[in-house]
C-alpha positions, 0 to 999 in steps of 0.5 A: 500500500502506498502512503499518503503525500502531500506535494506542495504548489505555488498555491496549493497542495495535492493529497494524494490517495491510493484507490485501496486507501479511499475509494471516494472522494471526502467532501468534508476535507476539501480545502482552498488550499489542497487538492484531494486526488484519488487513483480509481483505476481498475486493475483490468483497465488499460486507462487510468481514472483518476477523481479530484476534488477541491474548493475554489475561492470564486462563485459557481457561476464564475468558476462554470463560465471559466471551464466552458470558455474552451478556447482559453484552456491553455492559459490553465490546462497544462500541456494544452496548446491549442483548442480549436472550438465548434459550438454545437446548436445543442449548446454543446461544443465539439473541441479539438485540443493539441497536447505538447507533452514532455520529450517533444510528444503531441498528441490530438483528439475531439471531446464533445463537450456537454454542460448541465447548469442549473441556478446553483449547480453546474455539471459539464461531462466530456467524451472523445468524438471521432477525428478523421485523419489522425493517425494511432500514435498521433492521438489517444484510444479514450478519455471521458469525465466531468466537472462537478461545481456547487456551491460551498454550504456556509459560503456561497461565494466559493464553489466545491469542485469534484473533477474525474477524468478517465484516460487511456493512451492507448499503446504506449511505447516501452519507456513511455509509460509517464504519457497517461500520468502526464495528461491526468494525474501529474496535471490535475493538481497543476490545473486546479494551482493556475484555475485558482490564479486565473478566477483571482482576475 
């Protein structure tokens, strides 16, 4: 059994849980300060998902407007270099993103992007389309997951975030093995660090 770490950021911490210590996030630890990451990756899965959850110090419908302005996800998303969007009628969205991952890696896919929003809550899911054209090494077998943004109970003027993301790269060259980790769990603390710095404008 892994321990738990705490890595400390630029404005926040990651605890970080093994999926046999916790198999769920605990709500009443989240923090301002700390990003509650847990690894829920099945054993027979070639993907890995991975369920975080933090408070951030801005209203829902702030922090909801931020993750559904699409083409700004480079200015918060790590690795993310472009994002090239296609408002659907439906008021979803299909976005191609171009991932620049370590030692000079790009990899390529769509996600239809689907928002849910209600007065006090607000939910956006995400799941990979078909993009004719690219090559298997050139983009990634699967990826889906959602936000999940609601108001925090004794202050409503900050927002409790839940955040799942399940990916799989698909066949991964020997070595090259840190790809999955590098698009999910090494990122979702960095994202949550630069969301927090960008909802302070």
């Amino acid at each position: 059994m892994k321990h738990t770490t705490v890595l400390t950021g630029i404005t926040a911490s990651l605890l970080a849980l093994s999926s046999t210590q916790a198999a769920q996030l605990d709500a009443s630890k989240f923090s301002e300060t700390q990003v509650q990451l847990i690894d829920q990756s099945k054993a027979d899965s070639n993907g890995k998902t991975f369920a975080a959850g933090t408070i951030l110090n801005a209203p829902v419908a702030k922090v909801c407007a931020t993750i559904q302005a699409y083409e700004d996800y480079p200015s918060f998303m790590p690795n993310t270099a472009k994002a090239k969007v296609t408002r659907q009628a439906d008021e979803s969205a299909l976005v191609d993103f171009t991932l620049n991952l370590p030692l000079g890696k790009v990899k390529k896919y769509r996600l239809k992007m689907t928002p849910k929003v209600s007065p006090a809550t607000c939910n956006l899911s995400w799941k990979l389309q078909p993009w004719e054209g690219l090559r298997q090494e050139e983009t990634i077998a699967d990826t889906s997951g959602y936000w999940e943004l609601t108001p925090l109970a004794d202050n409503p003027a900050k927002t409790v975030v839940k955040y799942q993301v399940f990916t799989d790269p698909g066949p991964v060259p020997m070595g090259l093995g840190w790809i999955v980790d590098s698009m999910s769990k090494d990122s979702i603390p960095k994202m949550m660090d630069a969301l927090r710095t960008k909802l302070r404008w």
